[in-house]
Each structure stands twice: as C-alpha cells, then as structure tokens.
C-alpha positions as CSV (number, residue, x, y, z in Angstrom):
1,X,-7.0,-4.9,-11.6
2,X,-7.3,-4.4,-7.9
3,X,-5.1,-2.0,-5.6
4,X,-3.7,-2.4,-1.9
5,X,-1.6,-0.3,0.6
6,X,0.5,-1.9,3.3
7,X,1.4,1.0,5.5
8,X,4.9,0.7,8.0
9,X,5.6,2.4,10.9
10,X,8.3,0.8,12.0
11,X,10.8,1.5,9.2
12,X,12.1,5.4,8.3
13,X,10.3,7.2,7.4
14,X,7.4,5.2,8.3
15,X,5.6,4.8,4.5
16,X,2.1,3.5,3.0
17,X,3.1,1.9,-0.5
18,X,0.5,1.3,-3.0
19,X,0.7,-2.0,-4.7
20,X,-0.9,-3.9,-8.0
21,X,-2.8,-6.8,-6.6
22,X,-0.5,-9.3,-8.4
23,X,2.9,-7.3,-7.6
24,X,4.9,-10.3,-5.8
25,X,5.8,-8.1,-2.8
26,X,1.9,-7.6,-1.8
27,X,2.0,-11.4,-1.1
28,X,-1.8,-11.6,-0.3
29,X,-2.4,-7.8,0.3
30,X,-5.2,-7.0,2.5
31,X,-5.8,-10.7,3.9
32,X,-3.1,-10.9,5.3
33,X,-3.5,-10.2,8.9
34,X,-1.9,-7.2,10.7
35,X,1.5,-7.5,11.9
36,X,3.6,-5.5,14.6
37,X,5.5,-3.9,11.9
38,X,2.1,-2.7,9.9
39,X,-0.9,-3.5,8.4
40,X,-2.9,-3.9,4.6
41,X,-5.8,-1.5,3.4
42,X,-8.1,-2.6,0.7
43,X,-8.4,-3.8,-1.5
44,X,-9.3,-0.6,-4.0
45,X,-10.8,-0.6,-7.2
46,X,-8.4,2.3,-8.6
47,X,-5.2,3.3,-8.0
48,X,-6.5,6.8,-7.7
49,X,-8.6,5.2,-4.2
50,X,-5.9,3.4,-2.9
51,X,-3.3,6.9,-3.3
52,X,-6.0,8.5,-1.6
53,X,-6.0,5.8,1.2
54,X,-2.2,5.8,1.7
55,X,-2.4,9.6,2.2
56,X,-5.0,9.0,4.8
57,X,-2.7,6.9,6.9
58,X,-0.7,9.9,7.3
59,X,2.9,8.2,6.8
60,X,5.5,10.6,6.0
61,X,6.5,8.7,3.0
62,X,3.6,7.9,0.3
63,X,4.6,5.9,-3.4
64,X,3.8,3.3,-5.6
65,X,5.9,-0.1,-5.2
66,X,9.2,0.2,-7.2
67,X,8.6,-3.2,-8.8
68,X,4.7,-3.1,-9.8
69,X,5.0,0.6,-10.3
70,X,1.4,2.1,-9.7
71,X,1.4,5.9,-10.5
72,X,-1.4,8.1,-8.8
73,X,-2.9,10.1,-12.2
C-alpha cells in the first residue's frame, strides 16, 4: 500500500488530504498532472511520509480522505 496528497488552494480552507492509493477519489494520484485548482505529491511508502508531506505544503487544513480513511499514527 502506497500513499498520496493532492493539496487545494483554491477551496476553504485551502487543504492537503492524504489518500490510500486505491481510494476512488485519488483517481490516478500523483500522475495525474497539475491542475489550476492543485496538484498530487507522491507517491509515499507510509502514511506516516505522506502526513508529513501534507504538512509541508503548509495548507491550513491537513486529514486523511473521509472515504479511504488514512490515520497519521
């Protein structure tokens, strides 16, 4: 099992969410190019990495995905 963020800045609060690689929602994760509304990081081999990733991106809002439901540890 892999991880991913996609990090938003165009919703609010602007948020990095941490998602399973198979979670539905991540719909390709980190190959997936940029869009205007945000952009992938990853993929990470723990969830642990990819928390630590989505508090690097310095959103106000960091979580897991409410469907896949990664939990930082």
């Amino acid at each position: 099992m892999t991880y991913c963020v996609y990090e938003n800045w165009t919703v609010r609060p602007d948020k990095a969410i941490v998602h399973r690689s198979d979670c539905p929602y991540a719909k390709g994760g980190p190959v997936t190019p940029a869009t205007r509304n945000g952009r992938w990081h990853g993929p990470f081999a723990t969830v642990q990495e990819a928390f630590q990733a989505a508090r690097r991106t310095g959103r106000t809002e960091v979580r897991g995905c409410k469907y896949c439901s990664p939990t930082a540890t």
